[in-house]
C-alpha positions in Angstrom: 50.7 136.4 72.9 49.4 133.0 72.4 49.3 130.3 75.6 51.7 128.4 73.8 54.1 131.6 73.5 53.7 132.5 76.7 54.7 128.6 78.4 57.7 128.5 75.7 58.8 132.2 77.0 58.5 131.0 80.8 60.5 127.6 79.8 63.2 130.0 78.1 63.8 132.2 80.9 63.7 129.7 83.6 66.1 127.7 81.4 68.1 130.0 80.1 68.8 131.5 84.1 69.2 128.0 85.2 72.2 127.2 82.6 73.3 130.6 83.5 73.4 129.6 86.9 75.0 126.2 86.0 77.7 127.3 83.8 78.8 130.5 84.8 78.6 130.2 88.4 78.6 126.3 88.6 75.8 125.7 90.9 74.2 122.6 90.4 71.7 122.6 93.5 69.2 125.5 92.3 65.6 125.2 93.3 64.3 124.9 90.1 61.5 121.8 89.3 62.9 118.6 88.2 61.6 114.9 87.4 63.4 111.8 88.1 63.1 108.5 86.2 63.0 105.4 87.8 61.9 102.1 87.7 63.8 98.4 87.1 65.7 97.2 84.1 64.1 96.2 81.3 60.8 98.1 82.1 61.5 101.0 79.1 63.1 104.0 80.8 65.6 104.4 78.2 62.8 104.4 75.7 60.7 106.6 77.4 63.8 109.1 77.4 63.9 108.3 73.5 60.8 109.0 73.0 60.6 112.5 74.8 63.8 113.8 73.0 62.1 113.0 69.6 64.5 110.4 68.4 66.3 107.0 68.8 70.0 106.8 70.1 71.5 104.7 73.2 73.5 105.4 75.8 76.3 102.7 75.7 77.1 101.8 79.3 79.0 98.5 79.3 77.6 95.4 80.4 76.7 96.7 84.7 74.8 99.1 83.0 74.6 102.8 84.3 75.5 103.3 87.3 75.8 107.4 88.0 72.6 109.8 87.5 72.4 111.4 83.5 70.8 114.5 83.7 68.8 115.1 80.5 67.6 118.8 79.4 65.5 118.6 76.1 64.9 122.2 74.8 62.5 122.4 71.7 63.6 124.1 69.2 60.6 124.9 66.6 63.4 126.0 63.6 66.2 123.6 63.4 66.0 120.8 60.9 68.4 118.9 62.7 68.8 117.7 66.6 72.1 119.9 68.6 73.7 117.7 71.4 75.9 118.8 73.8 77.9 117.9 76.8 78.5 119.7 79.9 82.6 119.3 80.9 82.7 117.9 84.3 85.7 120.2 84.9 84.9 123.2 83.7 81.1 123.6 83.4 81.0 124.6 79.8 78.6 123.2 77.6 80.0 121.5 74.6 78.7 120.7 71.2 79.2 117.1 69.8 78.4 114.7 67.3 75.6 112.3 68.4 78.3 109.2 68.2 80.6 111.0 70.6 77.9 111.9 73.3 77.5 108.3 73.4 80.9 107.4 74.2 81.6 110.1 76.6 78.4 109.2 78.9 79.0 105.4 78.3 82.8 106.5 79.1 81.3 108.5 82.0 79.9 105.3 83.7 82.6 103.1 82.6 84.8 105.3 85.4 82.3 103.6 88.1 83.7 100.3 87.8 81.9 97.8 90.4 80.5 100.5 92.3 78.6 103.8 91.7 78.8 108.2 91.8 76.6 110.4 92.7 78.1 113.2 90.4 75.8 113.6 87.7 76.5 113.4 83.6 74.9 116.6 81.7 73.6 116.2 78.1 71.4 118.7 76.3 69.8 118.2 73.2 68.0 120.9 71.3 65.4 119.6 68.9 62.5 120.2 67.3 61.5 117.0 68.2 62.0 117.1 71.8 59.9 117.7 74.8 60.8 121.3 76.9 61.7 120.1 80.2 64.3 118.5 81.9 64.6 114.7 83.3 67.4 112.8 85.7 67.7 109.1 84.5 68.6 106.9 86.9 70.3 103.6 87.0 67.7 101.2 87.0 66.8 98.7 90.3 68.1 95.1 90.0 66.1 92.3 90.7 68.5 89.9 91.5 72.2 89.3 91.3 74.2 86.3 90.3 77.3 86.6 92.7 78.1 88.7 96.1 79.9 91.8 94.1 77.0 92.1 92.2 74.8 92.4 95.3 77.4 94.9 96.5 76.2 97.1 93.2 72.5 96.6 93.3 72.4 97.7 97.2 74.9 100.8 96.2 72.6 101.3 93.2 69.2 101.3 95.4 70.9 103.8 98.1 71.6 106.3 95.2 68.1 106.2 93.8 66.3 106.3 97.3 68.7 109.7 97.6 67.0 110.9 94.9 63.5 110.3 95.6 63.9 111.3 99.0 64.4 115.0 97.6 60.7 116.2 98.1 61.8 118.9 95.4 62.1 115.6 93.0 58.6 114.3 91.0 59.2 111.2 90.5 58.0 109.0 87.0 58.0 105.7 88.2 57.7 103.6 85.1 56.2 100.1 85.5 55.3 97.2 83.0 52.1 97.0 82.4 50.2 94.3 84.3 48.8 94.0 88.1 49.2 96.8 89.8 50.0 94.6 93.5 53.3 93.8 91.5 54.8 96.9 90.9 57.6 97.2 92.8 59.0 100.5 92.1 55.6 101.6 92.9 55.7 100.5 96.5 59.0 102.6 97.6 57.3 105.9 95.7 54.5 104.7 98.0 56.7 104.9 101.1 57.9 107.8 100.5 54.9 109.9 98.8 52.3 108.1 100.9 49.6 110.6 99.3 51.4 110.3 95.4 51.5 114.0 95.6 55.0 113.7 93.6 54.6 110.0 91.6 53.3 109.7 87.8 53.0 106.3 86.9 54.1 104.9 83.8 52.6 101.5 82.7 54.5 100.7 79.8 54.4 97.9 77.1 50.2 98.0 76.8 50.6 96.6 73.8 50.8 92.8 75.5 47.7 93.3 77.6 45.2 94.3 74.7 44.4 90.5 74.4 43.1 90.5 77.6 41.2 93.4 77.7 37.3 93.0 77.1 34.4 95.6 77.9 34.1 93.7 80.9 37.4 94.6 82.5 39.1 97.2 81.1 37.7 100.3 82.9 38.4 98.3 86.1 41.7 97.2 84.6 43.1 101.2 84.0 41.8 101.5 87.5 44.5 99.3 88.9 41.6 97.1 90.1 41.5 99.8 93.5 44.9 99.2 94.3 46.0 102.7 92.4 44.5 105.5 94.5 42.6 108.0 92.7 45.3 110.6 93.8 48.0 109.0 91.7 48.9 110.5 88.1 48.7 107.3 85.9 49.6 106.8 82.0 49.3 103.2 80.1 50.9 103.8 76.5 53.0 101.5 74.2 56.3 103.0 73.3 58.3 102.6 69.8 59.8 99.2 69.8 60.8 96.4 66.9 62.1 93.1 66.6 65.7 93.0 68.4 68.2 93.0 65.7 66.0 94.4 62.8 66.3 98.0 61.5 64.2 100.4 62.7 60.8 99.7 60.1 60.3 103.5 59.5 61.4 107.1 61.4 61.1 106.8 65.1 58.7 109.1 65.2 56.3 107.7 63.0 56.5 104.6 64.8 56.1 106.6 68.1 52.6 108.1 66.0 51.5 104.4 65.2 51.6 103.6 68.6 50.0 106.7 70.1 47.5 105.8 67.5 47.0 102.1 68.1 46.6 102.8 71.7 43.8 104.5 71.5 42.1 102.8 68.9 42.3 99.4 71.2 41.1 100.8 74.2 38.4 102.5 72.2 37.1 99.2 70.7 37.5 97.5 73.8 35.2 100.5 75.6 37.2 102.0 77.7 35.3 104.6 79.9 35.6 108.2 78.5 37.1 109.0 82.1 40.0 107.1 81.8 41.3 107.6 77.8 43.1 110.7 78.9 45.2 108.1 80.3 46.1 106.4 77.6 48.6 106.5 75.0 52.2 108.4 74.9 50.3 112.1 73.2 48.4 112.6 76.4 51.4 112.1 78.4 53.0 114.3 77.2 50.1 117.0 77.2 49.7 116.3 81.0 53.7 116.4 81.3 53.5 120.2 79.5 50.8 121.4 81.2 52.7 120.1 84.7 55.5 121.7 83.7 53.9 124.2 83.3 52.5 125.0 86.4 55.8 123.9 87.9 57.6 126.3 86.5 55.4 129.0 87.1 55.3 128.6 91.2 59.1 128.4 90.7 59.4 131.6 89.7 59.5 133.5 93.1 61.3 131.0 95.2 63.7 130.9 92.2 64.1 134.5 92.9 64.4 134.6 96.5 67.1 132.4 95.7 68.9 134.6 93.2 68.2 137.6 95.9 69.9 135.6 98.9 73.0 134.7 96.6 73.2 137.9 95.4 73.4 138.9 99.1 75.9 136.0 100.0 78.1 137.1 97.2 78.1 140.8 98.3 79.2 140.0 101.6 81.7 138.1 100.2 83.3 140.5 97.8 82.7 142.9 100.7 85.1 140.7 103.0 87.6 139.7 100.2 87.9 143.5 99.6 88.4 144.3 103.6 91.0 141.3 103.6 92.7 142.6 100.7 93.4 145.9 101.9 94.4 144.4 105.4 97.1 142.8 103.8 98.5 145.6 102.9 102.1 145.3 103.4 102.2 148.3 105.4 99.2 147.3 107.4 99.7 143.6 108.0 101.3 143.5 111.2 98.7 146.1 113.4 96.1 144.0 111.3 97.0 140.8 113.2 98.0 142.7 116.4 94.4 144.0 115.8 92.8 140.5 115.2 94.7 139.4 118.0 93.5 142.2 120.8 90.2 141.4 119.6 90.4 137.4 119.8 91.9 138.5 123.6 89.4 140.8 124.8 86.2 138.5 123.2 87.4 136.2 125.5 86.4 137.8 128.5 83.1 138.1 127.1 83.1 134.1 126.8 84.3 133.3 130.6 81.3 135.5 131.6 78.8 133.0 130.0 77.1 133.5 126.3 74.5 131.0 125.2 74.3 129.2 121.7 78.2 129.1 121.1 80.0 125.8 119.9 81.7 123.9 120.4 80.3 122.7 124.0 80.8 119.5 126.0 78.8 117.5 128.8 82.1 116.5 131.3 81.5 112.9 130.2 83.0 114.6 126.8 85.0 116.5 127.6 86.8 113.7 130.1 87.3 111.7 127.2 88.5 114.1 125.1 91.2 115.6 127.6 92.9 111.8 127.9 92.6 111.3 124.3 94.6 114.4 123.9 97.4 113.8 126.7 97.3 109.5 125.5 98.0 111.2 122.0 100.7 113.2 123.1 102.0 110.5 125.6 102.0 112.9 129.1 103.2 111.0 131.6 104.6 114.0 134.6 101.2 114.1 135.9 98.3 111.4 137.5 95.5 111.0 134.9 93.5 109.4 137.4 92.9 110.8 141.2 93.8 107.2 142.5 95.1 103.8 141.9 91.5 102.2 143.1 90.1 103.6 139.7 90.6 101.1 137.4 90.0 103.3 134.6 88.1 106.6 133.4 85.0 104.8 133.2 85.2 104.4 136.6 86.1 107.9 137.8 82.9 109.0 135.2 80.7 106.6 136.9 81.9 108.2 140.3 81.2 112.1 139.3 78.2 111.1 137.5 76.3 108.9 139.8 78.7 109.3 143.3 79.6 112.4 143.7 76.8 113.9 141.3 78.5 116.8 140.1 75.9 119.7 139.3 75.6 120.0 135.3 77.4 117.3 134.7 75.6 116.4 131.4 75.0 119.9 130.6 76.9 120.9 127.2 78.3 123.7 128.2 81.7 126.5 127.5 83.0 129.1 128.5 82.4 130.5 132.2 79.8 127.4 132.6 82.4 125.0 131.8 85.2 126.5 133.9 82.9 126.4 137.1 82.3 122.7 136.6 86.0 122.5 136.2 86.7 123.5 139.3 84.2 121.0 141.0 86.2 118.2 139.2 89.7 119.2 140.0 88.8 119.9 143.7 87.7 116.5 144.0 90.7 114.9 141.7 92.7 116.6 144.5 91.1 115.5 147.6 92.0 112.0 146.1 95.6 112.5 147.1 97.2 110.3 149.6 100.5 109.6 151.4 102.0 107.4 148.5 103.1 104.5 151.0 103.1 103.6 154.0 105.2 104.9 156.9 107.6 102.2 158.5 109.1 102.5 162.1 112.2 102.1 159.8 111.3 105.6 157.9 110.5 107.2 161.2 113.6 106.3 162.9 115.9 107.2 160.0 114.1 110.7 160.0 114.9 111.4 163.5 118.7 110.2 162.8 121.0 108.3 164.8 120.5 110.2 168.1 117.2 110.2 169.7 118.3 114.1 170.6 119.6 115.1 166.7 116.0 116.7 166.0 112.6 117.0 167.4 109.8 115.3 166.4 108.2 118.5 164.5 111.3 118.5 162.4 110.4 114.3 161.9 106.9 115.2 160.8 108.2 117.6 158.3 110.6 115.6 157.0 108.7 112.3 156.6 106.0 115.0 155.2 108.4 116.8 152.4 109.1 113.0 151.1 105.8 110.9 151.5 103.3 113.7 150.7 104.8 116.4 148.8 105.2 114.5 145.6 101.6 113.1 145.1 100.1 116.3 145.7 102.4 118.0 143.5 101.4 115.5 140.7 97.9 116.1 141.3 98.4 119.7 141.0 100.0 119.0 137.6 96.7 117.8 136.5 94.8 120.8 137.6 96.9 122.8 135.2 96.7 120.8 132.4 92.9 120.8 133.1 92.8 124.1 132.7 95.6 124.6 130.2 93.5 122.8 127.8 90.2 124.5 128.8 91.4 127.7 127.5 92.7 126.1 124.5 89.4 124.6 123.4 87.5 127.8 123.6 89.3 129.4 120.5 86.3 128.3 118.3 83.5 129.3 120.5 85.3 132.5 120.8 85.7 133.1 117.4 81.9 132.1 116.8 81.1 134.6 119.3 82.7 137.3 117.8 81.2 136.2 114.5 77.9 136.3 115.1 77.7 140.0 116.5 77.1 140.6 112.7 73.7 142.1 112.3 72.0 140.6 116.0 70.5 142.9 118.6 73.6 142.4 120.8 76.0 143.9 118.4 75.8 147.3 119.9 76.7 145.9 123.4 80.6 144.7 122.1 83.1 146.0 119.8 81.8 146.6 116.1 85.4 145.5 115.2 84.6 141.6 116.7 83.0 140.5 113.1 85.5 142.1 110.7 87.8 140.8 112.8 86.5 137.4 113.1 85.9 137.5 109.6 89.8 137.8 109.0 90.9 135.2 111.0 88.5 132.5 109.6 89.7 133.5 105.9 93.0 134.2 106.3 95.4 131.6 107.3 98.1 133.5 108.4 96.5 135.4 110.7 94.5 132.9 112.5 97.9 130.4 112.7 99.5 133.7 114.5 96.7 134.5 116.7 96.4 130.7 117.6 100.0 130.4 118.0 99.9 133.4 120.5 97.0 132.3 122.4 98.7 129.1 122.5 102.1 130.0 124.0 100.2 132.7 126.7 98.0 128.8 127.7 102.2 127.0 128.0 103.4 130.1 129.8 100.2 130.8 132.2 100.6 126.5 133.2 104.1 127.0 133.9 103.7 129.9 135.9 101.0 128.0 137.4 102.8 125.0 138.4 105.7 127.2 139.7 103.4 129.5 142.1 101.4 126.2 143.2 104.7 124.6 143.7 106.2 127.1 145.7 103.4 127.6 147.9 103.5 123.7 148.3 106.9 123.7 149.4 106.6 126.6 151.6 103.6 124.5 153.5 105.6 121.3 153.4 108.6 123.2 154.9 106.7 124.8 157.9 103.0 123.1 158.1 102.4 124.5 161.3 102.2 128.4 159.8 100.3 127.0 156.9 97.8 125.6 159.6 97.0 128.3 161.9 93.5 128.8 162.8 91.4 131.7 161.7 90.7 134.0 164.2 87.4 134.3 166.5 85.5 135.4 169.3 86.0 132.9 171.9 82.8 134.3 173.1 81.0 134.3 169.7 78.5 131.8 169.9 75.1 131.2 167.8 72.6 133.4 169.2 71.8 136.5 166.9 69.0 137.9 169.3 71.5 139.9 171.1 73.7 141.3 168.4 74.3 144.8 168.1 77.0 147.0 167.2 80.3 146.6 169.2 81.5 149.8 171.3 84.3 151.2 170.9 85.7 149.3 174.1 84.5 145.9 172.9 86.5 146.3 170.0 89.7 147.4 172.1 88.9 144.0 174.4 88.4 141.9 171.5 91.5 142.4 169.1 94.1 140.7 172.0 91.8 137.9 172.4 91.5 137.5 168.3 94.9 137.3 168.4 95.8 135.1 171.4 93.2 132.7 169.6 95.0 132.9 166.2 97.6 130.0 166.9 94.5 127.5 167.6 95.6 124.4 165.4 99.2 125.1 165.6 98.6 124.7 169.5 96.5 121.6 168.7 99.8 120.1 166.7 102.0 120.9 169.5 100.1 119.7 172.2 100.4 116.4 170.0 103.6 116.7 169.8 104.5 117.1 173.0 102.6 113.7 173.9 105.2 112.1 171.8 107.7 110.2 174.1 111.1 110.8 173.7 113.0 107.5 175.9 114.7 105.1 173.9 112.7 102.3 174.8 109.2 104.1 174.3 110.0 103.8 170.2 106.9 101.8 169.2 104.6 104.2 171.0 106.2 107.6 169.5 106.9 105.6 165.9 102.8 104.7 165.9 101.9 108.4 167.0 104.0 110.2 164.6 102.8 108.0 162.0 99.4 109.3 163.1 100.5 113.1 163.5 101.9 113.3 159.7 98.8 111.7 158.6 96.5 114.2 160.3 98.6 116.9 158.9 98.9 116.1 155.6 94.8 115.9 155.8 95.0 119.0 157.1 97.3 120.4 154.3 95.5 118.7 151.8 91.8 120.2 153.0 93.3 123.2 153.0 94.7 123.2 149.8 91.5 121.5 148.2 89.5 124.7 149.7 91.5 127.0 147.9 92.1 125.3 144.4 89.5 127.7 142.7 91.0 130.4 144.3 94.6 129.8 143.6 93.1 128.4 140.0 91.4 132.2 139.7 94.9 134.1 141.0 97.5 132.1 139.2 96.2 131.2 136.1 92.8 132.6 135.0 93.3 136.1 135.7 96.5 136.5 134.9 95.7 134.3 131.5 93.1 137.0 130.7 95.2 140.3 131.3 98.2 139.1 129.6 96.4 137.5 126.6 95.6 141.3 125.3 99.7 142.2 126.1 100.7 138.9 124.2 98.8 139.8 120.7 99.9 143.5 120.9 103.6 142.1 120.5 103.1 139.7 117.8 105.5 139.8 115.5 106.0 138.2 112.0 108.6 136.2 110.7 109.8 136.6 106.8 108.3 133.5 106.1 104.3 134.9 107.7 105.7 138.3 104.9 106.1 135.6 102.5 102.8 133.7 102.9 100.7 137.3 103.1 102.0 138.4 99.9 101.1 134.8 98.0 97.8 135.3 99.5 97.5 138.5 98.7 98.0 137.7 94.9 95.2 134.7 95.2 92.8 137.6 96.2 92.9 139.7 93.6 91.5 136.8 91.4 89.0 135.8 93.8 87.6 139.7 93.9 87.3 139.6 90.2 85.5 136.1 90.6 82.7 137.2 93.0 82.7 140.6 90.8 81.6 138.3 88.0 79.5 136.6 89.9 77.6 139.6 91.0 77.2 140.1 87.3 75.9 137.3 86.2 73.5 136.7 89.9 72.3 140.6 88.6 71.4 139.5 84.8 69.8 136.1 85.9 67.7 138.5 88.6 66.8 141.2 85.7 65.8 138.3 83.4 63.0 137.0 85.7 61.7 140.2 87.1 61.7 141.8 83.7 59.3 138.4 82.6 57.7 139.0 85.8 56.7 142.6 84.4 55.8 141.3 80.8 53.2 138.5 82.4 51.9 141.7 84.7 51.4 143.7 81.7 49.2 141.4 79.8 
């Protein structure tokens, strides 16, 4: 088979698996090699385009000009006698044949839609010819130099951001065309230059050479091709006169023949005026397009294997995802649903024991500057007003109780991003501090004091004043504070739902996924894809967070009031040695009769700070005109108690945290799912889902198809090239 055979076979098959790609599967980003056009108005792109499909036409684009990227694939076609345009439907994908005429007005229609501003969604327009060049081209709209009012500013800077997307794309070559004239003025030139520093991907086009030939002599023209140095040698560069005529004449003769005449008049003028052998493959529109075959070429060739890697890891992607269609299908199952979302569920509940005990790489995660923010956002949304949001009126706002943990109080891991386990161990930290905020809401007056005792000086005792001034002054701003603590950690468990259901996912195929269920991907699988099921497992999970904070509250409470009722229990001492002091040297175990000799002591010495409190107490005087002396010390005494209540309580937050809601939030999640039960309406939305499936598994059966022929196509070309 000839070279020229064998490039039009590789152009075929790349082609025809990239329209296959395109229109049966509609993907658009494919890896295959591409060229962009740019440049400014006016400087001949259009032409150029013209001249590459073989023939003269114009896109008619109203008076803004084009304003959304045409992609152009020319396919040459050695036996028709006639060019074949077609369309590709923006809707549907499908190419459609039309009459020249009418492919102008749709594309001109096409950018019409734009109005004032611009689109990045693409127009597609083939034309098979035996005219054209094989290869494909994206025009577009050209840069603006300058524009006459603010709205059309507005367009050139909207205009410039859509091109500069498109020569970022290292995967784009772009062919930056330029009139013809000093290189230092090219400005099109200079952002290719800023982005391609090395013009790896930039082909420059100096158009119109025509104008220049005047001032050409033997002298300069070498140095003139050159760019004068300011062109490296690395950049691609073409001067060539494209088919043009006096504006508003007919076109003198075919297009083509004019495009001959000036392929021919190119070279004779640089000829004549001794232009350097080296530099007339440079010149004129023929050896453009050589270079532009032979790049293509080349291009197309390297494409071929990370074209099919490509095809390989769709095919893959689309397996799996007939694969989990398929599983979801029969899960729904109307006989199977419910144990299928029980299932789901019991999963969701047991993963999240895995995800309190600390996995790394999850999402979401949060420093506690974050996730601050984001827990007052939520509760300002929802306008929660039966708990304190800040630990104290002195905080003027959550900036300042950040500033405090931050730089204060210098929580450990405090701008960590963190979940999970990690994140409820720095929760604790927080609350305990938010708690040991709490203060007796106002000051005690002899007035209060006096009423609690009641009209006799004998009606009660002054422990039964200290619990009473207590149970009103103290009770309630601890009891708020608590309220926080349980939203805190309400809404921790609620934000893990997505980094449990990451966790679960990506068990799939890693070295862990022996270590854990094998059911946590399927499962996690069904939850992200199916609606119903994830709103019932988040429901679920959702109501267990409400129930375990109310339970919470209640226990919390309860314990409270049992400490503000009787503060003295609450405040025993622990019991120890009285002899135990700090020397180790002599320790040893105890005999038998040193434990019988210390238990009675251990318990004589359990009542230490209740005998602290009543020796206190008793120093209270009790005379009628000693008022002002006992009203100042039982001011102090419920003071020092409530300090006493409160550092107690503060000590034991994570524990009563870890007894009343975590724990009993993780062994009752599992119970919760088992019971879920659905309501006709969940029947009614499985079924409609059900019937969108079965058209979705014939879609991705097609798709496997068509990935399959697109695979055979390459490898079988890959065989034929082998063979030769």
């Amino acid at each position: 088979m000839s070279a020229i055979g064998a490039k039009s076979d590789l152009l075929n098959v790349l082609g025809d698996v990239k329209a296959r790609v395109q229109d049966k599967l509609g993907i658009v980003d494919f890896p295959m090699p591409q060229f962009i056009l740019i440049g400014r108005q006016s400087v001949g792109k259009s032409r150029l385009i013209e001249a590459l499909a073989g023939e003269c036409f114009n896109f008619i684009s109203g008076t803004l000009g084009s304003r959304r990227p045409t992609v152009l694939e020319f396919r040459h076609a050695p036996g028709y006698t006639a060019s074949k345009w077609y369309v590709r439907d923006r809707k549907t994908n499908h190419w459609t044949n039309h009459p020249i005429e009418q492919v102008m007005n749709i594309v001109g229609q096409a950018h019409e839609e734009c109005g004032t501003s611009v689109s990045h969604d693409a127009i597609y327009v083939r034309i098979e010819s035996n005219a054209c060049v094989d290869m494909q081209i994206v025009d577009l709209p050209g840069f603006r130099d300058f524009a006459l009012d603010e709205g059309k500013q507005e367009l050139c800077d909207k205009i410039e951001s859509l091109v500069m997307t498109f020569m970022r794309d290292k995967r784009n070559v772009m062919l930056c065309v330029e009139q013809a004239g000093d290189a230092a003025t090219m400005s099109t030139l200079a952002k290719c230059r800023a982005l391609d520093p090395d013009f790896k991907r930039t082909i420059l086009i100096r158009n119109k050479l025509d104008k220049y030939y005047n001032d050409l002599t033997p002298d300069n023209v070498s140095k003139w091709v050159d760019g004068f140095g300011d062109l490296p040698e690395s950049l691609v560069r073409f001067a060539l006169t494209l088919p043009f005529w006096k504006d508003g004449d007919p076109m003198p003769k075919p297009f083509n023949e004019i495009k001959e005449d000036m392929v021919k008049n190119d070279i004779q003028q640089m000829q004549v005026k001794g232009l350097s052998d080296k530099y007339m493959g440079t010149i004129g529109f023929k050896n453009f397009v050589i270079f532009m075959e032979k790049r293509i070429e080349n291009m197309f060739a390297e494409a071929i294997d990370p074209v099919l890697t490509n095809l390989k890891d769709l095919k893959s992607t689309a397996q799996n995802s007939k694969k989990d269609l398929e599983t979801e299908y029969n899960d729904t199952d109307p006989h199977r649903i419910l144990s299928t979302t029980r299932d789901c569920g019991i999963s969701f509940a047991t993963a999240l024991t895995h995800v309190m005990e600390g996995v790394l790489d999850l999402q979401p995660v949060m420093n506690l500057d974050e996730e601050l923010r984001a827990f007052h956002n939520y509760h300002g949304t929802l306008g929660s007003s039966h708990f304190s949001m800040l630990p104290s009126e002195d905080f003027c706002s959550l900036n300042d109780y950040i500033d405090y943990l931050r730089n204060e109080i210098q929580i450990g891991a405090f701008d960590v991003e963190v979940n999970g386990g990690a994140q409820f161990r720095r929760l604790m930290m927080e609350v305990e501090i938010f708690l040991r905020f709490s203060e007796i809401a106002v000051e005690i007056k002899k007035r209060d004091v006096i009423q609690a005792r009641g009209v006799s000086m004998s009606s009660l005792t002054w422990r039964d004043v200290v619990v009473k001034l207590l149970s009103h002054e103290a009770h309630l701003p601890l009891q708020r504070r608590v309220e926080y603590v349980g939203e805190r950690i309400k809404w921790f468990f609620e934000i893990q739902k997505d980094a449990v259901l990451e966790f679960m996912e990506k068990l799939e195929g890693s070295p862990n996924s022996n270590l854990f269920s094998p059911l946590y991907p399927k499962h996690a699988k069904l939850i992200k894809q199916n609606a119903m099921i994830k709103h019932a497992v988040w429901q679920t999970y959702d109501k267990t967070c409400g129930r375990q904070l109310r339970q919470f509250v209640e226990l919390f409470e309860n314990m409270l009031t049992s400490t503000f009722s009787n503060p003295w229990v609450f405040l025993k001492g622990a019991t120890t040695h009285p002899s135990t002091g700090e020397d180790l040297s002599e320790a040893m175990l105890p005999s038998f009769d040193d434990t019988k000799e210390r238990i009675p002591q251990e318990i004589a010495s359990r009542s230490g700070m209740e005998a602290t409190l009543s020796r206190w107490l008793t120093d209270i005087p009790t005379e009628p005109h000693e008022i002002d002396e006992a009203v100042d010390m039982v001011q102090m005494l419920v003071l020092k108690t409530y300090s006493f209540i409160r550092s107690q309580v503060c000590d034991q937050v994570e524990l009563f945290s870890e007894s009343f809601f975590k724990l009993p939030m993780m062994r009752r999640l599992e119970e919760d799912m088992a019971k879920i039960e659905l309501t006709p309406e969940d029947k009614a939305n499985y079924e409609a889902r059900r019937e969108r499936l079965q058209p979705e598994i014939q879609a991705a059966e097609e798709s496997l198809v068509e990935i399959d022929w697109c695979i055979d196509r390459l490898q079988g070309f890959k065989l034929k090239c082998d063979a030769r």
